[in-house]
LUMZA-589937 format. One line per field, with one value per residue (C-alpha): residue number from 1; x, y, z. Coordinates in nm, 2 decimals, m for minus. Example, Ala and Ser with C-alpha at 12.3 -4.5 7.8 and 13.67 -1.06 7.14 Angstrom:
LUMZA-589937
torvo = c(1, 2)
px = c(1.23, 1.37)
py = c(m0.45, m0.11)
pz = c(0.78, 0.71)
This chain:
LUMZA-589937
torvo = c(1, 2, 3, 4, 5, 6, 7, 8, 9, 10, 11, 12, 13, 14, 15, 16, 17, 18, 19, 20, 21, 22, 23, 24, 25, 26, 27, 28, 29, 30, 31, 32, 33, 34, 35, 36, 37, 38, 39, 40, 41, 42, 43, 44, 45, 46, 47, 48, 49, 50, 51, 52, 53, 54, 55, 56, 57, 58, 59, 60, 61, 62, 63, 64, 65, 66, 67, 68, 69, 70, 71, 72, 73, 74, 75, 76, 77, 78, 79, 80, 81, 82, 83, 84, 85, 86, 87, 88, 89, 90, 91, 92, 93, 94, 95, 96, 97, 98, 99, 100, 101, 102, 103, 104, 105, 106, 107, 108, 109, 110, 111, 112, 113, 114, 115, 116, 117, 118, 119, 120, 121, 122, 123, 124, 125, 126, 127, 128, 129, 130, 131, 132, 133, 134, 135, 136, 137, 138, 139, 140, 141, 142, 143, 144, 145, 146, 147, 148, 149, 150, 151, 152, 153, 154, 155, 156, 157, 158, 159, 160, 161, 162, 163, 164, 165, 166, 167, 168, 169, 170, 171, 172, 173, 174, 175, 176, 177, 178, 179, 180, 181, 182, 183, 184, 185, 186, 187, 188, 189, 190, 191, 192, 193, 194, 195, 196, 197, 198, 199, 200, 201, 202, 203, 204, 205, 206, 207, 208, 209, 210, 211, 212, 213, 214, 215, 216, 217, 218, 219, 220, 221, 222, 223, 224, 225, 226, 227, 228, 229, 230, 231, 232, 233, 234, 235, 236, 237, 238, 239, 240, 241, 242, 243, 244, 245, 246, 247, 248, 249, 250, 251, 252, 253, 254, 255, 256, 257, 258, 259, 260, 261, 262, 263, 264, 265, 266, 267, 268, 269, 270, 271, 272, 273, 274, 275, 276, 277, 278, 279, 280, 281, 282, 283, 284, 285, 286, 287, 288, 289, 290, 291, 292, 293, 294, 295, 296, 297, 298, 299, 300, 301, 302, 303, 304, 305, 306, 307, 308, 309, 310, 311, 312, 313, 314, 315, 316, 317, 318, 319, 320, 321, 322, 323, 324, 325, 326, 327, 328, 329, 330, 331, 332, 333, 334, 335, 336, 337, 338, 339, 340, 341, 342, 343, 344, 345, 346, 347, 348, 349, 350, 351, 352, 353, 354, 355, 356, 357, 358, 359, 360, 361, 362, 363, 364, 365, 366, 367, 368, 369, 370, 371, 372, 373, 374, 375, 376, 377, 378, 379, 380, 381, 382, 383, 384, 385, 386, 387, 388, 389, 390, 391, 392, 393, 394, 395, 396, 397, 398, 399, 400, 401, 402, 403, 404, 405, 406, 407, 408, 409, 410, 411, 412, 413, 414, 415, 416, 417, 418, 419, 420, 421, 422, 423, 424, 425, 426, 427, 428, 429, 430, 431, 432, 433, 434, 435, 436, 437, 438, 439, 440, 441, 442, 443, 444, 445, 446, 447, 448, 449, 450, 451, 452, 453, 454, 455, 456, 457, 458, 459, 460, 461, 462, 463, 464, 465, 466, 467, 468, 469, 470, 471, 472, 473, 474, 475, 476, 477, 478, 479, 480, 481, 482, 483, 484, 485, 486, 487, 488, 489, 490, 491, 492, 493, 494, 495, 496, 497, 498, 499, 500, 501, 502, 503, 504, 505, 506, 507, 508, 509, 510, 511, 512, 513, 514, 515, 516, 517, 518, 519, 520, 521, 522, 523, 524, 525, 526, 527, 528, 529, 530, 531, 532, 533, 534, 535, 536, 537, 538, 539, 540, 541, 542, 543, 544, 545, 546, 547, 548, 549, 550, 551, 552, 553, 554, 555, 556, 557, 558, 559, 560, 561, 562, 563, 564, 565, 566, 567, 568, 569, 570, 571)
px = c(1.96, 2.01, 1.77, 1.92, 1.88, 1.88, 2.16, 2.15, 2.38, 2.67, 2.60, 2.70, 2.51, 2.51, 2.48, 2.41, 2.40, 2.55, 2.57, 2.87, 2.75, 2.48, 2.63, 2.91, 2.64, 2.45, 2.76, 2.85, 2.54, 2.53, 2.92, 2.81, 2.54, 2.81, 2.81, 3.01, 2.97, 3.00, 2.96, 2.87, 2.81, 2.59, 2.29, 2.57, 2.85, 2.58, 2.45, 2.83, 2.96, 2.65, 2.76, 3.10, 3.02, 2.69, 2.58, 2.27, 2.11, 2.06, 2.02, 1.96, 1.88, 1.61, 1.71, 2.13, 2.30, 2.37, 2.13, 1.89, 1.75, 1.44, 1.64, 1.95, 1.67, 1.52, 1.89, 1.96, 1.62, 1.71, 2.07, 1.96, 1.71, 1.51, 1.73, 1.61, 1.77, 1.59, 1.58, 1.53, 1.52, 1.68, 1.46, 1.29, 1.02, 0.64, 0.41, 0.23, 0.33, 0.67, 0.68, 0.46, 0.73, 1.00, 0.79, 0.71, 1.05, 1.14, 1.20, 1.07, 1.02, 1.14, 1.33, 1.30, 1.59, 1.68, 1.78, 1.67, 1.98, 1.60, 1.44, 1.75, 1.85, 1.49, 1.44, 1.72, 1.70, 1.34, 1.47, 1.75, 1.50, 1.31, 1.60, 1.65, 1.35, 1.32, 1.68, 1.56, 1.24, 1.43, 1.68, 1.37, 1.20, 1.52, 1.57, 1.22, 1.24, 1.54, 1.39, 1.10, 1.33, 1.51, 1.19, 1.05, 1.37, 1.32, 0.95, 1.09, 1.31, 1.04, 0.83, 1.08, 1.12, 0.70, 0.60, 0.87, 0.75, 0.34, 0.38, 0.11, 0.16, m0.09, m0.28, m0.17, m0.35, m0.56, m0.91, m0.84, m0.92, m0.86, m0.79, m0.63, m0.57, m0.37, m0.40, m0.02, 0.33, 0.15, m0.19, m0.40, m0.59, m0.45, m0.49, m0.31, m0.32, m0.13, m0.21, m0.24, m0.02, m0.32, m0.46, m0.71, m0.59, m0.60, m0.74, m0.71, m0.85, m0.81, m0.89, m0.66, m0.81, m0.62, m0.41, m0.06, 0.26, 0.06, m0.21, 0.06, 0.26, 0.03, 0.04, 0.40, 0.30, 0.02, 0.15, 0.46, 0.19, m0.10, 0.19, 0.43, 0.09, m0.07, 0.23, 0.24, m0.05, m0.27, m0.63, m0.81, m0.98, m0.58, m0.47, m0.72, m0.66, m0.28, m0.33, m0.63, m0.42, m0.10, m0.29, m0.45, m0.12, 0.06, m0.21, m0.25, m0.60, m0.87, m0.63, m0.80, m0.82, m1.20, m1.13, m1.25, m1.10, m1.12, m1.04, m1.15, m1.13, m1.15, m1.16, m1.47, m1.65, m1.72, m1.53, m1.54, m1.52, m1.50, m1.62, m1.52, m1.59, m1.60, m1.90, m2.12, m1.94, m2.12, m2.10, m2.20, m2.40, m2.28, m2.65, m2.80, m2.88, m2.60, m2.58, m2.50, m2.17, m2.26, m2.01, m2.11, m1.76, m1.56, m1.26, m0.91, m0.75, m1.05, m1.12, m0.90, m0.85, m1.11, m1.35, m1.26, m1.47, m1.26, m1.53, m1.62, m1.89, m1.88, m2.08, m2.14, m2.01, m1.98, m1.69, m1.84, m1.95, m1.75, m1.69, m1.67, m1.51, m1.43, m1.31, m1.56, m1.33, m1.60, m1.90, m1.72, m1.63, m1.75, m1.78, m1.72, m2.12, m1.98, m2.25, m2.11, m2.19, m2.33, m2.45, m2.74, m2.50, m2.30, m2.59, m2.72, m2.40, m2.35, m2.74, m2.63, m2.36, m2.41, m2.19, m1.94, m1.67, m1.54, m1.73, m1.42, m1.38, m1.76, m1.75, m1.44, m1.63, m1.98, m1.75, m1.54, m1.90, m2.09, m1.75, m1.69, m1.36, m1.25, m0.94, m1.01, m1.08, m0.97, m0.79, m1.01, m0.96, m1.16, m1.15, m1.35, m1.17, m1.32, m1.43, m1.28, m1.26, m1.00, m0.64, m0.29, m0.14, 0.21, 0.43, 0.31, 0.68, 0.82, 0.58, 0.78, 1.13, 1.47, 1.68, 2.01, 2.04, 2.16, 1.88, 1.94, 1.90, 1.87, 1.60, 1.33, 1.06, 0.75, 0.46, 0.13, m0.15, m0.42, m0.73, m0.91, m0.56, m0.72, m1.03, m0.82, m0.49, m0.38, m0.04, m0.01, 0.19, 0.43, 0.49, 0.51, 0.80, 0.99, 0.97, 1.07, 1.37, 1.52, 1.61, 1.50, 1.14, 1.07, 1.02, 0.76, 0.60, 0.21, 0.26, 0.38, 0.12, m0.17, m0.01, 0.00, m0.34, m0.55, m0.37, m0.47, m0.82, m0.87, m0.74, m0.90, m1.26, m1.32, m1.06, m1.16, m1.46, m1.62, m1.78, m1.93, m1.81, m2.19, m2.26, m2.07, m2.24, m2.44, m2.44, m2.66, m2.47, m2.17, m2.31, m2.40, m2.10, m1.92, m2.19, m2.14, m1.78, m1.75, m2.00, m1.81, m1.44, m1.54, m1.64, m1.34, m1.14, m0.91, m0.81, m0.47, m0.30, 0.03, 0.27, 0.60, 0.85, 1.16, 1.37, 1.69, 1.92, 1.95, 2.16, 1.89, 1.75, 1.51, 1.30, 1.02, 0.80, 0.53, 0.32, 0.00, m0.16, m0.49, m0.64, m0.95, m1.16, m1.04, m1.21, m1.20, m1.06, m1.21, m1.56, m1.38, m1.44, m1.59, m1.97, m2.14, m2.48, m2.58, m2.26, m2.07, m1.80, m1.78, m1.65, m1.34, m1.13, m0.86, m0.70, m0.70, m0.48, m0.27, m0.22, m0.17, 0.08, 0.29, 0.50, 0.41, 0.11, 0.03, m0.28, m0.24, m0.55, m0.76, m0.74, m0.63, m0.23, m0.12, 0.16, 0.31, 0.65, 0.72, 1.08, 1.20, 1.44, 1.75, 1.78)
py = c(6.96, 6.64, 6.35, 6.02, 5.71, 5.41, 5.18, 4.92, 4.70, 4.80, 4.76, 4.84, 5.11, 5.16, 5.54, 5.64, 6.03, 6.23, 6.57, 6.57, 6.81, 6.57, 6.26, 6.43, 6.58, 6.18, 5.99, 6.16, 6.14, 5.78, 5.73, 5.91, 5.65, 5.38, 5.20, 5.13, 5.37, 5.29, 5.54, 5.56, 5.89, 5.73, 5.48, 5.25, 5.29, 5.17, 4.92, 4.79, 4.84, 4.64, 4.36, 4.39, 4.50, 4.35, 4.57, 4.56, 4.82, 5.12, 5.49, 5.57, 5.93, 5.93, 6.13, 6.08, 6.09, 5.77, 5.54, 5.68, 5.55, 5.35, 5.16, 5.11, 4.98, 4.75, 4.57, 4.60, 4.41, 4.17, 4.11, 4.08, 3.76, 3.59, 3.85, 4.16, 4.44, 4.74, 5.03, 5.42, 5.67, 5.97, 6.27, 6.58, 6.42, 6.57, 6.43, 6.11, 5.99, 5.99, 5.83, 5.59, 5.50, 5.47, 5.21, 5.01, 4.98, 4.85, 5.11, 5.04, 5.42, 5.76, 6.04, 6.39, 6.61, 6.80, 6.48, 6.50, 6.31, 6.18, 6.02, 5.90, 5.68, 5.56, 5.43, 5.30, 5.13, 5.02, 4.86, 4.68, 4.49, 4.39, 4.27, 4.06, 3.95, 3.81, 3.66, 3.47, 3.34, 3.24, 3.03, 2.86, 2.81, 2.70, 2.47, 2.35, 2.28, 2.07, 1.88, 1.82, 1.69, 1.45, 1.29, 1.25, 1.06, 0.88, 0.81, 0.69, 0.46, 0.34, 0.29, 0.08, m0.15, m0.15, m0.23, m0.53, m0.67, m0.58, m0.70, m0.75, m1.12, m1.29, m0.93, m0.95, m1.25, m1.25, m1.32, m1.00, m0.66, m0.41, m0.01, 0.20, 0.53, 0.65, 0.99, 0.99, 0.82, 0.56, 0.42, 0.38, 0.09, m0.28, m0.50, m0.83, m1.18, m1.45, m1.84, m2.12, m2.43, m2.67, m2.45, m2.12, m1.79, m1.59, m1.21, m0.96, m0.59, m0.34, 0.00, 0.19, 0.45, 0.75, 0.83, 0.84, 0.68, 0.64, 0.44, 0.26, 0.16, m0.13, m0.28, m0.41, m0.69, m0.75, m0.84, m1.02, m1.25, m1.27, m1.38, m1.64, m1.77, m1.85, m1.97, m2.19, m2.38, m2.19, m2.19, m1.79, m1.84, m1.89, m1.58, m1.33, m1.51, m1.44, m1.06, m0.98, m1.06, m0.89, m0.54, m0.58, m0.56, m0.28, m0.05, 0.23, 0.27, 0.39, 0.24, 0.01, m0.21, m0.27, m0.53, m0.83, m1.18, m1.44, m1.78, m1.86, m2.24, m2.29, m2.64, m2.65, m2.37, m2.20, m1.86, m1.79, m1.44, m1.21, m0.88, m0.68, m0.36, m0.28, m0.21, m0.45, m0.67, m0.83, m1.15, m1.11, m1.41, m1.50, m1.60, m1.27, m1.13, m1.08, m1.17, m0.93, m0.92, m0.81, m0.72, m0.93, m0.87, m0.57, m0.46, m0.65, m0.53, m0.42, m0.75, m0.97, m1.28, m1.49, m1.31, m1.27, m1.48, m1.60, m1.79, m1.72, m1.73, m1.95, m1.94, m2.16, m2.00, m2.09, m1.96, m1.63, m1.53, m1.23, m1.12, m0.72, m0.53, m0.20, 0.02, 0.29, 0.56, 0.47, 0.56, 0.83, 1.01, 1.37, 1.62, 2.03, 1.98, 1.74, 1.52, 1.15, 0.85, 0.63, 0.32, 0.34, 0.52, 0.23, m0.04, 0.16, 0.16, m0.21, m0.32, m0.11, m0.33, m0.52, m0.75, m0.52, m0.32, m0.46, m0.39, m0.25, m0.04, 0.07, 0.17, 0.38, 0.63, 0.62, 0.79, 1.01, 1.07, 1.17, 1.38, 1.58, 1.42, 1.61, 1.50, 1.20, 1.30, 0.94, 0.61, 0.44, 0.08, m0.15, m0.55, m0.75, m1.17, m1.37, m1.74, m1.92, m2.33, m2.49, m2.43, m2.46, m2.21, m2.11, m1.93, m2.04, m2.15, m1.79, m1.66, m1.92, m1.70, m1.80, m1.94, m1.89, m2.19, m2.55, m2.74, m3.12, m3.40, m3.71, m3.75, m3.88, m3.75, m3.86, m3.62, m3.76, m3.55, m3.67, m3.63, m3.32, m3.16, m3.31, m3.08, m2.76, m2.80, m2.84, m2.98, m2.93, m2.60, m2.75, m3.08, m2.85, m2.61, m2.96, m3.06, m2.74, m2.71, m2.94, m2.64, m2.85, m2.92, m2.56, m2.57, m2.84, m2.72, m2.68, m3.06, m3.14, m2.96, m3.09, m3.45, m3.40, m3.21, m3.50, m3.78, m3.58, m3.50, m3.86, m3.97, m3.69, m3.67, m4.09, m4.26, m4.06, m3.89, m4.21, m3.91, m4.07, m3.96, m3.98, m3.69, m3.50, m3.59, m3.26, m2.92, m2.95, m3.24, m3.08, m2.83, m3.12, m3.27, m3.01, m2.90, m3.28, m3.24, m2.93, m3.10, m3.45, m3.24, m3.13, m3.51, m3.66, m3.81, m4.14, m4.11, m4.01, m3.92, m3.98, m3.87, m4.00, m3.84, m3.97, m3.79, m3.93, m3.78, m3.98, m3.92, m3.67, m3.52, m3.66, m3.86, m3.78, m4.08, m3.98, m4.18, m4.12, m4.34, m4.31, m4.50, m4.54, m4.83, m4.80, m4.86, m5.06, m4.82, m5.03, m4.89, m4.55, m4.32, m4.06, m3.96, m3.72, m3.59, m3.25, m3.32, m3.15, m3.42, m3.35, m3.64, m3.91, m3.64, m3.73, m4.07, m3.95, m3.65, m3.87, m4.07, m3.80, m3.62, m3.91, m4.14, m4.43, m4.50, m4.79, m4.84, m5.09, m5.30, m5.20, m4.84, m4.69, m4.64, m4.49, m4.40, m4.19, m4.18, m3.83, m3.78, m3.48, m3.36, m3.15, m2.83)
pz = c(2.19, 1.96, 1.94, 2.06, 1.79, 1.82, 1.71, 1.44, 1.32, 1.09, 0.72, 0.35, 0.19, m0.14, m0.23, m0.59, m0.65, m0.93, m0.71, m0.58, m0.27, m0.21, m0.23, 0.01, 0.27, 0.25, 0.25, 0.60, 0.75, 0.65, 0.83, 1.17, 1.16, 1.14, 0.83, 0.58, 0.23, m0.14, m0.40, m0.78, m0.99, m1.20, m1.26, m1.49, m1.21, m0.92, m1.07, m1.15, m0.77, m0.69, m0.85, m0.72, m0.36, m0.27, m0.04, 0.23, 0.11, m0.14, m0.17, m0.49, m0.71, m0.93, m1.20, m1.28, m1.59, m1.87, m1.65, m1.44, m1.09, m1.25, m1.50, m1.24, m0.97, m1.19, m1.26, m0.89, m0.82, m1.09, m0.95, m0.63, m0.68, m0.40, m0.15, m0.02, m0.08, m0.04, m0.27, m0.10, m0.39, m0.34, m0.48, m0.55, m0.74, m0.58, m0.87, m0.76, m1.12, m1.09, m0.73, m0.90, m1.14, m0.89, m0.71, m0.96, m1.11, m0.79, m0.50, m0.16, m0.03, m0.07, 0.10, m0.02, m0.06, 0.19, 0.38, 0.72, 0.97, 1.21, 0.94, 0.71, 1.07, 1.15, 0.76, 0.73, 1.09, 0.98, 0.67, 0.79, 1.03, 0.75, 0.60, 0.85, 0.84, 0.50, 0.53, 0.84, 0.64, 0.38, 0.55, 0.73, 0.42, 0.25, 0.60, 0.55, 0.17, 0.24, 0.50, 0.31, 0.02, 0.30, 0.38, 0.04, m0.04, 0.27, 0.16, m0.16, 0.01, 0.28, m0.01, m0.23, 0.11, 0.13, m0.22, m0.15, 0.14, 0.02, m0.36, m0.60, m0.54, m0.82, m0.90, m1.23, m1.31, m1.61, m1.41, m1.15, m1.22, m1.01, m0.99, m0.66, m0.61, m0.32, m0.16, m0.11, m0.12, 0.11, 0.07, 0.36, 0.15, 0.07, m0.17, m0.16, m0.40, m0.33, m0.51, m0.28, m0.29, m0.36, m0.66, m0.59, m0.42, m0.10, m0.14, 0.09, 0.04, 0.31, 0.46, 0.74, 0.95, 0.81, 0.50, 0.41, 0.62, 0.90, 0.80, 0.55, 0.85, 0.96, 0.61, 0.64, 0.90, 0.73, 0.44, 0.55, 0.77, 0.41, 0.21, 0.42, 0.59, 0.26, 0.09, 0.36, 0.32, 0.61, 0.55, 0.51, 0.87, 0.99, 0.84, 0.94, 1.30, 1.31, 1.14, 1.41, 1.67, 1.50, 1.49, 1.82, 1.94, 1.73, 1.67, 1.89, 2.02, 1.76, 1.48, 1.29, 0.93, 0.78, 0.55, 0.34, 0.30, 0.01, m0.01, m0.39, m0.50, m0.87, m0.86, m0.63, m0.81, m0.45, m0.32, 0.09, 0.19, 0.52, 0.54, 0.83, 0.81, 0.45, 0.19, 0.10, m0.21, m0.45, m0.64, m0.96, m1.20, m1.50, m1.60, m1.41, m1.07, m0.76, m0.46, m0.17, 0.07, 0.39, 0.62, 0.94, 1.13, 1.35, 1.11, 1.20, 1.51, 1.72, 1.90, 2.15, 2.00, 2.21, 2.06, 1.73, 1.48, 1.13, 0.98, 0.63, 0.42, 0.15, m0.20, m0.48, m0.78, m1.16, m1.44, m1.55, m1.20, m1.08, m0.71, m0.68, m0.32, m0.26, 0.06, 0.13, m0.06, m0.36, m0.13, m0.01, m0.38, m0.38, m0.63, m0.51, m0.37, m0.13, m0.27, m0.19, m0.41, m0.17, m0.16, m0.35, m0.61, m0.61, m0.60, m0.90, m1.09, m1.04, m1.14, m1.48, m1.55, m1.89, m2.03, m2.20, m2.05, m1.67, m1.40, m1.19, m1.52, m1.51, m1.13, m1.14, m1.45, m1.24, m0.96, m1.19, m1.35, m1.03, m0.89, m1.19, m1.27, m0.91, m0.70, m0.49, m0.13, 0.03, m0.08, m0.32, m0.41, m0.62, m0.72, m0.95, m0.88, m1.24, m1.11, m1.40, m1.51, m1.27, m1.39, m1.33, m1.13, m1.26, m1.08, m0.69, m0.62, m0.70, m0.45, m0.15, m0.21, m0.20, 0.10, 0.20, 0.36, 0.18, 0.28, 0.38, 0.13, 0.32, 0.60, 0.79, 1.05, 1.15, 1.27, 1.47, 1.56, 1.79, 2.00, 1.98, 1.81, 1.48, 1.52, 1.62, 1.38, 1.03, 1.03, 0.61, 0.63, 0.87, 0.67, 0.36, 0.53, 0.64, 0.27, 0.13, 0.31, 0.01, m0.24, m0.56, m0.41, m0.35, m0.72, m0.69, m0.39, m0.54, m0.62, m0.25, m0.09, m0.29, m0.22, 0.16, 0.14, m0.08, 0.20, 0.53, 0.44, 0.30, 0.64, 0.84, 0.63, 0.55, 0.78, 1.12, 1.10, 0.85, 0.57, 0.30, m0.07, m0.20, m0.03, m0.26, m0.54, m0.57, m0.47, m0.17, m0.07, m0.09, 0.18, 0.37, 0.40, 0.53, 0.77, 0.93, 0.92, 1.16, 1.38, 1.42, 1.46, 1.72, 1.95, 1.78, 2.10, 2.00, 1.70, 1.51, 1.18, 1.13, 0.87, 0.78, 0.59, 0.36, 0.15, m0.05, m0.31, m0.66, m0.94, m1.17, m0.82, m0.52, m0.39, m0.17, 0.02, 0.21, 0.40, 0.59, 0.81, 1.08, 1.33, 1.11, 0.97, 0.63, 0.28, 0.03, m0.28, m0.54, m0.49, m0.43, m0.74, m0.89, m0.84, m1.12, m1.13, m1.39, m1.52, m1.17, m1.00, m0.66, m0.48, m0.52, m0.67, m0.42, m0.55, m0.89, m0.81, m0.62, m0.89, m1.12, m0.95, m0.79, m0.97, m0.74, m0.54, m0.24, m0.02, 0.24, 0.29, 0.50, 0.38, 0.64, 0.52, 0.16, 0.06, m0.25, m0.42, m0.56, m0.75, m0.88, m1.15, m1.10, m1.33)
């Protein structure tokens, strides 16, 4: 009676015996079984009709002549690389030594001689689905390695695209320190800087739920809206308004930004910020002592936008005075005790700050300090902003792009706002995109902006809502006057501010004539100057920048219409 066995597929076997009588008996047993036979005599022959044949699998003698089955297994093994080809030693071998030394130079099992026909097929069968096996891992490891290589070169590109659209805007300013450290390819955290037409900057610093692409994938709008809104002109409260509303609609439930915004004003000496979801910040004194951040607002994208509240906080702050934020990857830095900094770690860490090495710099070796120098478990992300002496900011008309479009050169509009509008809506950004549209005054467009800024809120602040200057002749004042100024926007009923607009080309480049005009009282600009007390000037700043920055200058008795000639050069 003979045993039925199963069937496997056909495949090359390499056999490697120097008897001829066995390697006659195996080489038939091996044929009934249907595959296909090569033979060598010897450990030098195999391992040449290897090279040549590449078969699926090997029988090989342990003891043959000129190279013996050890050696010749080892250079089979070595041929073969990351493929499996198993190895079945061929011998007569009993001493657990010697089998040792046949498996470690590279045999996968053994048959003993005589060769039994049962256990020849069922190795052989057993092997070849192991075979298999590995080849099929392989392939999907190869697949998978591939792929992986596909979307890191996508991630590379994605990322190229990201960092163009979310720039470092103004980061590199001398006055900003900061230090990020991303988990990934993509940083859940943002940090944005971007310099206001009328002097100062817009900062915005960020914190995704999640890590990597996904958490990344909000910044893009984010960024496109921080930095064409403030280019624009659009006060901070605007921006967060526009974002808030941006992520409310994109973000998939339980998607979220904590984050922080600052609108810092250099010539004013004051900084506004909004916390919404971040750590506590902290502005830190020149002269000694801080002053605490709180966050006081849901993160960006939680709330509908009736309920969303923009307002920031605004502080009195001197040159020297830094402002420090940071997403909670700093509270959240851990050593392998899992131990987190905290914020009484960071409180502690900033209260030790002398006068020597940044504070940004301090914070980030407290954390590498408390974690043991460990991998960072989440996006971290630090800023320290440097209140500084006003100054002119370079560069703001790089920040505006290029157009492809020829913008017109000779033109007029006029623009009125009215009514409750005036308490509601700026209209600078939209006069400053109407003037920009010239190509040669993009170059000038800090100039134009603080021109149309100095005439609105002269108009808006003395000619509508009758402010007095004096009031901004101290610090307290200053508070004052704006308090009084929110309250009166919002009764004013009939009253308007109009703008008009003329531009004509002249032979070395433009000329740009704006004039502003409300429905006020007036004033009389000869008692219109500026006030000083403790050596601060607070007040009747606007005329004087007017007439610095235009070339000509006109106030129409009673006050209540100026207007300002502007030319500019051709490069």
């Amino acid at each position: 009676m003979q045993t039925s066995l199963p069937q496997t597929a056909s495949l090359r076997i390499l056999i490697a015996e120097d008897s001829d009588s066995d390697r006659l008996i195996l080489t038939r047993l091996v044929s009934r079984l249907g595959h296909q036979v090569i033979e060598a005599t010897d450990g030098a022959e195999a391992v040449r009709r290897f090279r040549e044949a590449k078969p699926d699998l090997v029988l090989l003698d342990a003891l043959m002549p000129r190279m013996d089955g050890m050696e010749c297994a080892r250079q089979i093994k070595a041929l073969a690389g990351d493929e499996l080809v198993p190895v079945i030693f061929l011998t007569s071998l009993t001493d657990a030594g010697s089998l040792a030394d046949c498996l470690d130079a590279g045999g996968d099992d053994f048959i003993a001689k005589p060769y039994n026909r049962v256990i020849l097929a069922a190795k052989i069968q057993a092997f070849n689905r192991m075979r298999v096996m590995h080849r099929t891992l392989t392939q999907q490891r190869d697949n998978i390695r591939a792929r992986n290589e596909q979307l890191l070169d996508e991630q590379s590109i994605a990322k190229r695209v990201f960092d163009n659209v979310a720039h470092t805007g103004c980061l590199d300013a001398p006055h900003i320190r900061y230090y990020a450290s991303p988990m990934s390819i993509f940083n859940g955290d943002i940090l944005f800087a971007c310099p206001r037409p009328a002097g100062g900057m817009h900062i915005l610093i960020g914190d995704f739920t999640g890590h990597g692409l996904p958490a990344a994938i909000g910044a893009m709008p984010v960024a496109e809206i921080f930095y064409g809104m403030t280019t624009k002109g659009f006060a901070a409260s605007e921006v967060l308004q526009e974002i808030n509303q941006k992520l409310r609609r994109i973000l998939p439930t339980g998607m979220f930004c904590c984050a922080a915004m600052v609108e810092a004003d250099f010539h004013l000496g004051q900084v506004g910020i909004w916390n919404g979801g971040l750590p506590d910040g902290f502005l830190l004194r020149r002269a000694g002592g801080k002053t605490v951040v709180h966050s006081t607002h849901l993160p960006l994208g939680v709330l509908d936008p009736d309920h969303f509240d923009a307002t920031l906080v605004y502080h009195m702050a001197e040159p020297g005075d830094s402002l420090l934020l940071m997403t909670d990857g700093v509270l959240e830095a851990s050593g392998a005790d899992d131990i987190m900094l905290g914020e009484e770690g960071v409180r502690s860490a900033v209260s030790a700050w002398g006068s020597g090495a940044g504070v940004v710099e301090h914070l980030v070796d407290r954390v590498r300090e408390h974690t043991n120098r460990q991998p960072d478990k989440d996006d971290m992300t630090l800023i320290a902003l440097e209140i500084v002496e006003e100054q002119e900011d370079t560069g703001f008309a790089a920040t505006l792009g290029q157009s492809a479009l020829q913008g017109p050169v000779q033109w007029a509009c006029s623009y009125e706002i009215s009514g409750p509008t005036l308490g509601r809506f700026s209209p600078l950004p939209l006069l400053l995109h109407v003037c920009t549209q010239v190509s040669g005054l993009r170059r000038c467009s800090g100039a134009i902006y603080t021109m149309l800024a100095e005439l609105y809120n002269n108009a808006l602040e003395h000619g509508v809502l009758r402010l007095p200057s004096e009031w901004k002749a101290s610090a307290g004042g200053f508070a004052r006057y704006y308090l009084e100024r929110q309250r009166r926007l919002c009764s004013v009923e009939d009253h308007f501010i109009r703008f008009e607009l003329r531009h004509r080309q002249t032979d070395s480049g433009g000329e740009l004539t704006i004039t502003c005009e409300d429905s006020g009282e007036g004033f009389d600009p000869a008692q219109t100057g500026p006030h000083k007390e403790d050596g601060a000037c607070y007040a009747g700043r606007g005329l004087m920048l007017l007439q610095e920055l235009a070339d000509e200058m006109t106030i129409n008795m009673p006050g209540n219409r100026v207007e300002v000639v502007y030319h500019w050069q051709a490069t």
